[in-house]
Wavefront OBJ file of the C-alpha trace (Angstrom):
o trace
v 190.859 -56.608 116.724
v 193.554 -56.551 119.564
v 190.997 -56.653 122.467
v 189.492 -60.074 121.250
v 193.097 -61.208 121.981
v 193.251 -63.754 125.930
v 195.536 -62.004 128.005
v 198.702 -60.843 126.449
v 202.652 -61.714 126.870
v 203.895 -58.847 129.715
v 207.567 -57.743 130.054
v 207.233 -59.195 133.883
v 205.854 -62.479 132.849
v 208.766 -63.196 130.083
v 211.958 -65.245 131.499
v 214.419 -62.951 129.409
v 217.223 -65.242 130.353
v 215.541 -67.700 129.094
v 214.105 -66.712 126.050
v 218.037 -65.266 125.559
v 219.063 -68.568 126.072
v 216.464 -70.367 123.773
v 217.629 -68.022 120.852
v 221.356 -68.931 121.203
v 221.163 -72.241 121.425
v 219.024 -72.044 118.098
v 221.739 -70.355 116.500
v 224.597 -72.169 117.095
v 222.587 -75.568 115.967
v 222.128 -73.366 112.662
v 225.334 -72.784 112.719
v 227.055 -75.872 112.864
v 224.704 -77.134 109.812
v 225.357 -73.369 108.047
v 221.925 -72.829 107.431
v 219.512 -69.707 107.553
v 217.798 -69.791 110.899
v 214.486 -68.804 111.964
v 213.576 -68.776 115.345
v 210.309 -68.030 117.151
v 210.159 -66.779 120.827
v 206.778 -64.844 122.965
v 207.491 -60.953 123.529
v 206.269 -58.457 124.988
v 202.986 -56.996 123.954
v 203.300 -53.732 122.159
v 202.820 -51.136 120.139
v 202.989 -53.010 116.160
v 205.025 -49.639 115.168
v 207.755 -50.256 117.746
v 210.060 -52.514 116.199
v 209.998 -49.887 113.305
v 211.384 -47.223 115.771
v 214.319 -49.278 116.884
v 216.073 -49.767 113.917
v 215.282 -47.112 111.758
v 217.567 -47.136 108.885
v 216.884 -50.574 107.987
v 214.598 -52.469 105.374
v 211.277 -52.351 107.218
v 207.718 -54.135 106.438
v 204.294 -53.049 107.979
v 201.443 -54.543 107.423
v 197.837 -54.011 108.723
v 195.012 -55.716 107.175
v 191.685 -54.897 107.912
v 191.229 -58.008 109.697
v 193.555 -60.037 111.323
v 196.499 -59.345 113.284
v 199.584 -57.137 111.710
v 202.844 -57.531 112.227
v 205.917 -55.455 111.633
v 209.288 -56.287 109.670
v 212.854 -54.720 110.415
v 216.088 -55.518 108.941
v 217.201 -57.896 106.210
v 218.000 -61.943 106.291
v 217.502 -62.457 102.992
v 216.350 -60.872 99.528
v 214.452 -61.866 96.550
v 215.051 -59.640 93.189
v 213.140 -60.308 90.091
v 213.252 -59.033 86.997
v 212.401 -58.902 83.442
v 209.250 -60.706 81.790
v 209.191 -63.669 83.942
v 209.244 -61.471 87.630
v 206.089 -63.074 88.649
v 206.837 -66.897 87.798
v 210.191 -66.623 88.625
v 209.332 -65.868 92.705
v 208.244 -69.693 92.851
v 211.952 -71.200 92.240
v 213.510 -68.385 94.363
v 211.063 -68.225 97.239
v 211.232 -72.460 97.387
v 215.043 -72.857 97.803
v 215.528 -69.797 100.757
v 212.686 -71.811 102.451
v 214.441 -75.127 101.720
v 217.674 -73.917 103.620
v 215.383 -72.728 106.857
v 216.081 -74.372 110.341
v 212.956 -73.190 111.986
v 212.288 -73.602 115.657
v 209.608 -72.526 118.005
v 209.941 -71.961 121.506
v 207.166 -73.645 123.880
v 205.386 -70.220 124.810
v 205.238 -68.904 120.660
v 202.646 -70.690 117.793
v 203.844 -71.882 115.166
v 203.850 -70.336 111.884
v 205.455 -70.729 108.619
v 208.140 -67.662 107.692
v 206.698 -64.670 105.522
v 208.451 -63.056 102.763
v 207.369 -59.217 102.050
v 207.488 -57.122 98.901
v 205.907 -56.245 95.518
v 206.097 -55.521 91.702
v 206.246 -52.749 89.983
v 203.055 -51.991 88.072
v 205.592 -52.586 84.468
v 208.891 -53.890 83.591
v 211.055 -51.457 84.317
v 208.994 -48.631 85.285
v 210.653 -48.435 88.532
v 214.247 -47.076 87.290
v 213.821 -43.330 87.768
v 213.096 -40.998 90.409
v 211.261 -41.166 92.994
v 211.668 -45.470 92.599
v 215.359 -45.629 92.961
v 216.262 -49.138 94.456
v 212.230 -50.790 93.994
v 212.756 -52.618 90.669
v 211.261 -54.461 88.907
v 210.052 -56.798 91.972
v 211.903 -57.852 94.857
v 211.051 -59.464 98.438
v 212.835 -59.801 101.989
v 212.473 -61.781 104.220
v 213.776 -59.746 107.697
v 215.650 -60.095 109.876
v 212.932 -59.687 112.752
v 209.326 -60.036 112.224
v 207.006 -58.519 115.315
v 203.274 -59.592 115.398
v 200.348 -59.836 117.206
v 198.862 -63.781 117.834
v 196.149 -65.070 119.484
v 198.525 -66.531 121.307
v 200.125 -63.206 122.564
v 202.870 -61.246 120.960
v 205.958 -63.120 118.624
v 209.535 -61.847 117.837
v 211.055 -64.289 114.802
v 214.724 -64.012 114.405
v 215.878 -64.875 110.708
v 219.803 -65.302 110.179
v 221.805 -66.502 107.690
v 224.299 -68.671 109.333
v 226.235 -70.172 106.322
v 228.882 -67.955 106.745
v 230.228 -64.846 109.058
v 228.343 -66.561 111.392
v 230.123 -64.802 114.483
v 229.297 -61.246 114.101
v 225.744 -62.037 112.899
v 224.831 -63.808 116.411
v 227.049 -61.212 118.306
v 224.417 -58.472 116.658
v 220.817 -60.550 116.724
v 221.821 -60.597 120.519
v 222.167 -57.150 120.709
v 219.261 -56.502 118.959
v 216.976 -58.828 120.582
v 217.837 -56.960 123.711
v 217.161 -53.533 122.277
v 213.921 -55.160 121.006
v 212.973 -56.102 124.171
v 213.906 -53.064 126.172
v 211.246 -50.965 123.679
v 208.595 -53.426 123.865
v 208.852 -53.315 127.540
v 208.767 -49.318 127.234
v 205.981 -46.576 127.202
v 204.862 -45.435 124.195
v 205.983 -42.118 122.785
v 203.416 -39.396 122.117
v 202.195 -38.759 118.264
v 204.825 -36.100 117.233
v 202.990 -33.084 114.766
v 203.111 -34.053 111.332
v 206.159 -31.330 109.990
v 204.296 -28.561 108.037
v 203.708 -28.650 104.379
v 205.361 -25.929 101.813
v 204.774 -26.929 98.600
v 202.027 -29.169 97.063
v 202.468 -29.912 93.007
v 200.934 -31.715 89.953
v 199.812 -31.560 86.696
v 197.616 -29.193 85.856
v 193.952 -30.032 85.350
v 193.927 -29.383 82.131
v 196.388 -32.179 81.277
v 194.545 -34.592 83.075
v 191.503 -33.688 81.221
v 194.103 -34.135 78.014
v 195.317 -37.704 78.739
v 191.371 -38.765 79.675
v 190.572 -37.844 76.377
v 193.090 -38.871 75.121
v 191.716 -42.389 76.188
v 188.098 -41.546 75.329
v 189.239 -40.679 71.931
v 190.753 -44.755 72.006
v 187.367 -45.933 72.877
v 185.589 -44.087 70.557
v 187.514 -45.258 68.095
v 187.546 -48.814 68.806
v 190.947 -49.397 69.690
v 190.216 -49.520 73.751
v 187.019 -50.552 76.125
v 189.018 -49.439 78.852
v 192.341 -47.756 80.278
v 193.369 -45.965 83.783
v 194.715 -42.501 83.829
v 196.802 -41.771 86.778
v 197.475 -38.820 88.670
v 200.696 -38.134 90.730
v 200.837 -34.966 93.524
v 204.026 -34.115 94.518
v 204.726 -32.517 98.365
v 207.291 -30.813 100.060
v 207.454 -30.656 104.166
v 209.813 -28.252 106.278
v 211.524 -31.466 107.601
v 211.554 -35.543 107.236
v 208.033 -37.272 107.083
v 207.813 -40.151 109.227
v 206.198 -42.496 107.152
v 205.615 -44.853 109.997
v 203.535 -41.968 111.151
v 201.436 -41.304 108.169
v 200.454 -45.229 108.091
v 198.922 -44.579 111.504
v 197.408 -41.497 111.015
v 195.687 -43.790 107.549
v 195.015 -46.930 109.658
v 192.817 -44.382 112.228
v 190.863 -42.924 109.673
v 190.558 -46.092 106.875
v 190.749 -49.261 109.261
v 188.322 -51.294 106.669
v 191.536 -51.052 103.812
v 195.051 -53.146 103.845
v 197.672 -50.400 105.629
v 201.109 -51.593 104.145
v 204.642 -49.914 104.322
v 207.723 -50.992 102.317
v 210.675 -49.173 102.844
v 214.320 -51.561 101.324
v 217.491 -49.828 102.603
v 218.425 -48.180 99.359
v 214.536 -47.108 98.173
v 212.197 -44.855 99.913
v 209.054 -45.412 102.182
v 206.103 -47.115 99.714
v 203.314 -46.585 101.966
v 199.810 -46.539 100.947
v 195.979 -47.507 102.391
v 194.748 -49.597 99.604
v 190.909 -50.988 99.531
v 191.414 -53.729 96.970
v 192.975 -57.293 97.516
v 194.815 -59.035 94.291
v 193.967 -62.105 96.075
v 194.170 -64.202 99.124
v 195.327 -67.788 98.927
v 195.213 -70.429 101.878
v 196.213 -73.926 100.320
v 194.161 -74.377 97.631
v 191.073 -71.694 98.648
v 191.461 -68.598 96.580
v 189.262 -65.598 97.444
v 190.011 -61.960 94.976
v 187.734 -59.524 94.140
v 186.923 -57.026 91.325
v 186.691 -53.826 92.796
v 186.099 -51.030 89.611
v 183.262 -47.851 89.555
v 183.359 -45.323 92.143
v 181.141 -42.387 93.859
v 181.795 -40.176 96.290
v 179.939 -41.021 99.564
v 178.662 -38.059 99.985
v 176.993 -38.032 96.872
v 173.326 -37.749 97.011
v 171.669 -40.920 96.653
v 175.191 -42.619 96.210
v 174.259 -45.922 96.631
v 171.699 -46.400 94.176
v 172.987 -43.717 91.704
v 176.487 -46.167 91.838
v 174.680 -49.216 91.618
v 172.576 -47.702 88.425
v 175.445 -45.913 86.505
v 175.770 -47.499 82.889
v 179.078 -46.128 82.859
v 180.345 -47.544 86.057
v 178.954 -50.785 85.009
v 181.319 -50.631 81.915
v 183.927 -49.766 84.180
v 183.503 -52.981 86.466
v 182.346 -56.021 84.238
v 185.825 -56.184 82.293
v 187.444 -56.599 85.696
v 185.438 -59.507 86.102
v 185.681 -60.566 83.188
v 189.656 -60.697 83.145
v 189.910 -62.238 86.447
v 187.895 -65.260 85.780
v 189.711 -65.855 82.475
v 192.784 -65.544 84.093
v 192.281 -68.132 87.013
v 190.189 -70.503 84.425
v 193.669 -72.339 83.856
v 194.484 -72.434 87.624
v 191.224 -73.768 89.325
v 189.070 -76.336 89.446
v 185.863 -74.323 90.276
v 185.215 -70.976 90.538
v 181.897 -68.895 91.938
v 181.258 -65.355 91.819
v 178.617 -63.104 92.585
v 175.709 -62.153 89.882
v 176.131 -58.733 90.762
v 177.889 -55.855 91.910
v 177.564 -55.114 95.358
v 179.053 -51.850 97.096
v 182.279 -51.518 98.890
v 181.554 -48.845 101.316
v 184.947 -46.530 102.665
v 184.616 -43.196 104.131
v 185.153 -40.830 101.366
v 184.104 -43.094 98.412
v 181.784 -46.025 97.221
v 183.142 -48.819 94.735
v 181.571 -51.188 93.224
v 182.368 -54.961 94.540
v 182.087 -58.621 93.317
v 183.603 -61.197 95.144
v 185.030 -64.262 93.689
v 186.181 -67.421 95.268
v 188.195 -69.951 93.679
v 189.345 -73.888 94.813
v 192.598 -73.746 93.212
v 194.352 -77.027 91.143
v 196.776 -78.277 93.534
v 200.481 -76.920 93.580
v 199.404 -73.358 92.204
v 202.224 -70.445 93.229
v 201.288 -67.203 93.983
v 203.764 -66.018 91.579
v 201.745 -67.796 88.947
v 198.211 -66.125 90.727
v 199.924 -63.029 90.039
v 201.695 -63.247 86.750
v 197.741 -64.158 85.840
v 196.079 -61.488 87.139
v 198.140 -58.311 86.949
v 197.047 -56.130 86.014
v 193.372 -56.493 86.105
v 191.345 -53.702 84.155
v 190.784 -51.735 87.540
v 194.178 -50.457 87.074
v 195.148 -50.930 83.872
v 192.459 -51.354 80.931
v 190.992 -53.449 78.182
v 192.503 -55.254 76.095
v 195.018 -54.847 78.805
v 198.405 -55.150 76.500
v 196.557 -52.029 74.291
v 195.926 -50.526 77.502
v 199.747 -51.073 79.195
v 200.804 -49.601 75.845
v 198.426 -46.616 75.788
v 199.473 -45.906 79.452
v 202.913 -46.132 79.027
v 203.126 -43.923 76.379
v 200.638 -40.871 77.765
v 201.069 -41.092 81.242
v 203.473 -38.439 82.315
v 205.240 -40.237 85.273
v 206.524 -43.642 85.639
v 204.028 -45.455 87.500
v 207.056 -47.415 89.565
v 205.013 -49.550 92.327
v 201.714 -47.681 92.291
v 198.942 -50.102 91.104
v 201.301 -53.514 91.573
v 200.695 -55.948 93.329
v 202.359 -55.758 97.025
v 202.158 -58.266 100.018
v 203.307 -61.693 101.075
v 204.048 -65.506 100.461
v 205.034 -68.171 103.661
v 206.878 -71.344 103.293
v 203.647 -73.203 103.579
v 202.355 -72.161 100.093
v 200.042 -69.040 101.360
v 200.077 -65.692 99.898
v 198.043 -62.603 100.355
v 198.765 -59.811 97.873
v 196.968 -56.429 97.293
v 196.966 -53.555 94.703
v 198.848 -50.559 95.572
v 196.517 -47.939 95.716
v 195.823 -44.517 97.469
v 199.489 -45.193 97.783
v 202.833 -42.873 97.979
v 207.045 -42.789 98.217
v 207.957 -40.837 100.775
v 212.133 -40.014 100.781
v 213.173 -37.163 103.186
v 211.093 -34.328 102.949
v 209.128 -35.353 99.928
v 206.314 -37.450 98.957
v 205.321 -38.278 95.899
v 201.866 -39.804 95.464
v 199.268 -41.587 93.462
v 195.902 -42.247 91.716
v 193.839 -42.677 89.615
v 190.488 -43.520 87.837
v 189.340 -45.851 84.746
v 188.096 -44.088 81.421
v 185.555 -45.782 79.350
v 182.593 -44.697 77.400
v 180.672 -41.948 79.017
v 183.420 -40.674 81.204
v 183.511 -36.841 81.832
v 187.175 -35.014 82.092
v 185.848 -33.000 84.335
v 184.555 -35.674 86.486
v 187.766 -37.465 86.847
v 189.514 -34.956 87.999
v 187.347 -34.702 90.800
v 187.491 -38.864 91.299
v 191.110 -38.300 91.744
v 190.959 -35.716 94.303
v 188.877 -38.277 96.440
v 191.724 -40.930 96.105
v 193.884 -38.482 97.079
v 192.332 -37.067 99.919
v 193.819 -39.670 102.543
v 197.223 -39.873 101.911
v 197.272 -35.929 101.766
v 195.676 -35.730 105.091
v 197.646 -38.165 106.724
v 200.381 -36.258 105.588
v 198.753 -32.634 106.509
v 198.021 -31.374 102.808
v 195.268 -30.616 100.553
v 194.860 -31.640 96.942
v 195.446 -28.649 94.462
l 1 2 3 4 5 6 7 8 9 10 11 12 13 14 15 16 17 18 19 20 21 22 23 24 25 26 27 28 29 30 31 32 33 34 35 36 37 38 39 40 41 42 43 44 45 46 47 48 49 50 51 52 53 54 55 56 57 58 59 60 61 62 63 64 65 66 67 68 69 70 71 72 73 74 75 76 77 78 79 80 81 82 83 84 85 86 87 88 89 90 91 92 93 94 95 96 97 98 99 100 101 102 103 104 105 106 107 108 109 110 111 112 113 114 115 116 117 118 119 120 121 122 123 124 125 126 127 128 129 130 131 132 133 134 135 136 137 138 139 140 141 142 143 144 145 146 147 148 149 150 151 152 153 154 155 156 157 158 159 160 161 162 163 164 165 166 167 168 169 170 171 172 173 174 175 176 177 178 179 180 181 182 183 184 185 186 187 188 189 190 191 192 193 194 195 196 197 198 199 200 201 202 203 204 205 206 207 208 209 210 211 212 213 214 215 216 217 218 219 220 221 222 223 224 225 226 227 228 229 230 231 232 233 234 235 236 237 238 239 240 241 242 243 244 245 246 247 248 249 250 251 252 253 254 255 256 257 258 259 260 261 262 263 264 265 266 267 268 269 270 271 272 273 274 275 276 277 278 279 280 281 282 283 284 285 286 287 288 289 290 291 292 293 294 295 296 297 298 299 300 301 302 303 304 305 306 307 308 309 310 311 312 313 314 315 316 317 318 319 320 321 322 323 324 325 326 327 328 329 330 331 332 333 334 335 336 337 338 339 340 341 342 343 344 345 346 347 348 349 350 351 352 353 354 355 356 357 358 359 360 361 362 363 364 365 366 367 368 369 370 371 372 373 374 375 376 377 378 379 380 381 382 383 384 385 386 387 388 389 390 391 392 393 394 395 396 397 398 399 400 401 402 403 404 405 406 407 408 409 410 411 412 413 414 415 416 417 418 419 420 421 422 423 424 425 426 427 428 429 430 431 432 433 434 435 436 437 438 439 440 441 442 443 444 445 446 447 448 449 450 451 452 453 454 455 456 457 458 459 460 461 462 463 464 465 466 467 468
């Protein structure tokens, strides 16, 4: 997308002074009225990875949708945590009064756009307390302390501070940042560094998958389910620290067409993951999701039409639907979807795909969207409290943030959230990571033990691995 870009901010071009001066003076006006500041100013055209290189020990945000510009979070202004059985709803009321204490200004050479808050929920209430989900929760965002992104107005640094108090070593360190910032964007990029080399790869065995899927099929036999996920977690052990910054490039080369997103909070891991399914995608009151449920692998023969034709993945995808459109029924005014299933095409697997687009009642939340829609049958089941309840009692890992949903809201009311797929934690020398595959009548054991090794596939070879 970047070469569609007119003619980029250069480190020659920029008046540093300047731009130094433009972010003090900003500052100190949020100072004196002790409010959180948020300041916009051009920068150098770079590398989207290199703010994450600068300050490495901090909370840090990537994002990299499969269209659009990304952008790049590091350090933290301010935090969101939510908990308990109103996590979703709750974001409204917390997300509304940070962005009601913002004193946002622009310089003349950066657009204009409304702050971003980044993070996620966990796929349950409180199945993010144990190992490897340490400091995740239940839900929480950030907005950071700099935000580094790609416009078609050239490249944008935004400085977020809290200024209502300890005001003087705050500004003493955003200056000293901003010059380290600039300094790297200015800079060469560093060669791709080896991946370290993997010594241990671990999961379940495949004959306990095969015992929770029928444990499922047994459900649906008997009546009590139409529908539930079973999960699969592989865990992997490297000679030395992963770089997760690293294995989200390695994942954005191979799977550009998915949404690329890191989270890393300073007390957590690395949540990084190459997901092909958006929760939804609002912009004022146009709402655009998708259900995305029914998979092949592309090399399949025939894949296309043997996907398109499979009774069983058919029963896999129309309760999606199904729950998404009763879900947003309350929210929106219209709603139009297509008559049938079309393919999502990626390049080690096929899913079936039905777009949906919405024109949402007006003053709608995200957190609302959400609380509505999570989590759809693609990742959970149907009914979807039996399925929650036959997941969290046979699944043997907490889930944590695999299969929530994970993105960001801006002060002007838009959101765009995904589900956490073909996802991982990465902590040290470890990774621990996830998927999975939805059970309903028909499915074979066998067979979805073999669908899970496909979702696996990319985050293991981004990371150098093989699934066992």
């Amino acid at each position: 997308m970047s070469a569609s870009f007119p003619q980029p901010h250069r480190a020659s071009t920029l008046d540093r002074p300047a731009i130094a001066a433009f972010v003090t003076q900003a500052l100190e006006e949020a100072r004196d009225e002790r409010a959180l500041a948020v300041v916009r100013i051009p920068a150098p055209r770079a590398s989207l990875d290199t703010p994450l290189t600068v300050l490495r020990k901090s909370t840090s945000i990537a994002w990299r949708p499969p269209e659009g510009p990304g952008l790049s979070g590091v350090g933290r202004a301010a935090e969101i945590v939510l908990t308990g059985a109103e996590r979703f709803r709750a974001l409204e009321a917390e997300s509304e009064a940070l962005f009601a204490r913002m004193l946002r200004r622009t310089h003349p050479d950066a657009p204009e756009l409304a702050p971003r808050l980044f993070g996620g929920w966990a796929f349950a209430e409180g199945g993010a307390e144990n190992a490897p989900w340490e400091g995740f929760g239940d839900g929480r965002f950030v907005l950071p302390r700099w935000t580094y992104e790609h416009t078609s107005a050239g490249a944008v640094l935004t400085l977020a501070l809290d200024l209502s108090d300890g005001w003087a070593g705050r500004i003493q360190l955003a200056r000293a940042e901003l010059a380290s910032l600039f300094e790297a964007l200015s800079s060469p990029l560093r060669s791709e560094p080896e991946p370290p080399r993997v010594v241990r790869v671990d999961s379940a065995s495949r004959a306990a998958h095969e015992t929770l899927v029928r444990s499922i099929t047994d459900a649906v036999e008997a009546g009590r389910l139409v529908k539930a996920v079973a999960s699969r977690r592989v865990d992997v052990r490297t000679e030395r620290d992963l770089d997760p910054w690293a294995i989200l490039r390695r994942l954005s080369a191979r799977y550009p067409s998915t949404f690329r997103f890191g989270v890393r909070f300073e007390s957590a891991g690395s949540f990084v993951g190459a997901t092909p399914e958006r929760l939804f995608e609002k912009r004022g009151r146009a709402l655009s999701t998708e259900a995305l449920a029914g998979s092949i692998a592309a090399g399949a023969p025939d894949a296309d039409r043997a996907l398109v034709e499979s009774a069983k993945d058919r029963r896999e995808h129309q309760p999606v639907v199904e729950h998404i459109l009763t879900g947003l029924a309350p929210h929106c005014e219209s709603i139009v979807t297509a008559p049938e299933p079309i393919i999502r095409r990626l390049p080690n697997v096929l899913h079936l795909h039905t777009p949906i687009r919405a024109t949402l009642r007006a003053g709608v939340h995200a957190g609302a969207l959400a609380a509505a829609l999570h989590p759809t049958p693609a990742v959970g089941g149907f009914p979807v409290a039996e399925a929650a309840a036959h997941i969290a009692a046979n699944e043997p890992h907490a889930r944590g943030w695999y299969a929530g949903p994970v993105g960001w809201i801006d002060a002007d009311g838009d959101a765009e959230l995904v589900v956490a797929l073909r996802c991982g934690v990465v902590r040290g020398a470890s990774a621990w990571l996830y998927a999975g595959g939805g059970i309903v009548e028909g499915s074979v054991p066998e067979a979805e033990w073999d669908e899970t090794e496909l979702k696996l596939r990319p985050l293991l070879e981004a990371i150098g691995a093989e699934a066992r």
